[in-house]
N, C-alpha and C positions, 0 to 999 in steps of 0.2 A: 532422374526426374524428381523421386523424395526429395534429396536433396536440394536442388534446388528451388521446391516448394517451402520447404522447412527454414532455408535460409532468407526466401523473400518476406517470410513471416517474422523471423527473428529481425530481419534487416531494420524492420515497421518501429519495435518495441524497446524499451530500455526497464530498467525494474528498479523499482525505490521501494525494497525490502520486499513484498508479496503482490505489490501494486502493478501493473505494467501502464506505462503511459508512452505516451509518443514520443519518437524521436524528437531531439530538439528541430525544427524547422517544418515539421510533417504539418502540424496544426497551429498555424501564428496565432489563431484565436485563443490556443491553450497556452503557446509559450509570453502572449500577454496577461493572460491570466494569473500565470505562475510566477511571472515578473511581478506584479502589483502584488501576490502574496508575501512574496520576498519582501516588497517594499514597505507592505503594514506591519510583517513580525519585525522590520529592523527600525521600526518607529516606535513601538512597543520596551524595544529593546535603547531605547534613545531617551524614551519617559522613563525608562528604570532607573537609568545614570544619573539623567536630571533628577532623580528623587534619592537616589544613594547621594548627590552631590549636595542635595540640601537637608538631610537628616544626618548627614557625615555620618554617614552606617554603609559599609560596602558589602555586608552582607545581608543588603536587602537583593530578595530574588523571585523570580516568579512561580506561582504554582499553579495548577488547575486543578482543585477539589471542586469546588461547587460551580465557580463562573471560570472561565478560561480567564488567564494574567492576571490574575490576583496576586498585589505585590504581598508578599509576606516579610513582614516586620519583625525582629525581634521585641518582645516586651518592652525592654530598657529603652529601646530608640524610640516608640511611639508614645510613652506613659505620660499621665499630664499633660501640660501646655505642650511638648515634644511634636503631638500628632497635626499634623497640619490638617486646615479645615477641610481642603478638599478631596481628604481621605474619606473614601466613609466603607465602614466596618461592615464585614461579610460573613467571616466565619475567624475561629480560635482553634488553635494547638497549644497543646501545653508547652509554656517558654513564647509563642508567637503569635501574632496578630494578622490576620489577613485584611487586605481592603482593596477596595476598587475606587476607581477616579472618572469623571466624567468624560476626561480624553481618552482614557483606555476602554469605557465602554465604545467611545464611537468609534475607536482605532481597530478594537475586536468585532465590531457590527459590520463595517466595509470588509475586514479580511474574513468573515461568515459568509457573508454575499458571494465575494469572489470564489471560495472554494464552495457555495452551492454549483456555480456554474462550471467550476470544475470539476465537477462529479457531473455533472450533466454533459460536458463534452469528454470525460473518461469513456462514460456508458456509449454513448456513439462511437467513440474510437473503438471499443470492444468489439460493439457488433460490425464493425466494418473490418475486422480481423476477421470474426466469425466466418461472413459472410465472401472474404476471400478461401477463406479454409472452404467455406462449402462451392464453393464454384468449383475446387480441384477435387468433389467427390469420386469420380470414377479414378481417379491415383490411390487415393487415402481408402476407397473401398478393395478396390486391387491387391493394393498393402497387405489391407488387413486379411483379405485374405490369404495370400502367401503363409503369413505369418502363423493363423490360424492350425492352417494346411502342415507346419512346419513342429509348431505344438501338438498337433494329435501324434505327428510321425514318434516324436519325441520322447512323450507320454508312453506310447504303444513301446517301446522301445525298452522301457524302462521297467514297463507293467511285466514285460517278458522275458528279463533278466532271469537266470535258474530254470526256466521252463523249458522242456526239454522241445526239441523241433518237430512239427508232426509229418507222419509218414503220409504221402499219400495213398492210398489203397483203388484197386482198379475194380470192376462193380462184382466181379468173380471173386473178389479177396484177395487177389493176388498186387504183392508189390510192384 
């Protein structure tokens, strides 16, 4: 019966490093969510190329210190006439130039939206785990008990290792 409670819960979840989220198909409203995210970082990732392919620098790349996708520039490739106008400067590392573009703020403002609402149906998928867990309280309290029950044994067990066994004595004294 654990069992098979533990597996209807596992069944629900899949884990993206400490995350758990739903199955693919459990929540369409999530797995569009998660599609349209995928589809703004690979547009993100599309203004890079177009921007490596017109400063002919391939080691332009993105960072996230101050604003999320901030292209970082080498020096040499942005200095002078080099920087195109609709870079505009954010922050500096020594050797490189950071900047933001008008399509990369709006391309990172949709994929901010979209992962608000995906942390808003995370937090609901969560407590709708929770809340199967808690409907099988009388198993999970059972459990715990057993187990409980199985650690004092255990513990006692341990604690009386070396100790010698005691006799019982009858109320005359006698064994």
């Amino acid at each position: 019966m654990i069992r098979d409670s533990i597996h209807e819960i596992e069944s629900l979840v899949s884990w993206e490093g400490q995350t758990p989220k739903p199955i693919p198909g459990l929540y369409s409203d999530f797995d569009l969510i998660r599609k349209r995210c995928v589809d703004y970082e690979n547009q993100l990732f599309q203004i890079l190329q177009k921007e490596r392919q017109n400063l002919h620098c391939s080691t332009l790349s993105f960072c996230h210190s101050v604003y999320r996708y901030q292209i970082e520039a080498p020096d040499n490739a942005v200095s002078g006439t080099k920087k195109p106008k609709h870079f505009e400067f954010t922050t500096k590392r020594s050797g490189y130039q950071r900047f933001h573009t008008d399509e990369i703020k709006e391309v990172v403002e949709l994929l901010e939206a979209e992962e608000e609402k995906e942390k808003r149906i995370l937090g609901d998928f969560v407590s709708s785990i929770l809340i199967r867990f808690r409907e099988k309280y009388m198993i999970w309290d059972n459990f715990l008990a057993v187990i409980a029950e199985i650690d004092c044994l255990i513990s006692l067990s341990l604690a009386s290792e070396g100790l010698t066994r005691p006799i019982p004595l009858s109320p005359n004294g006698n064994t």
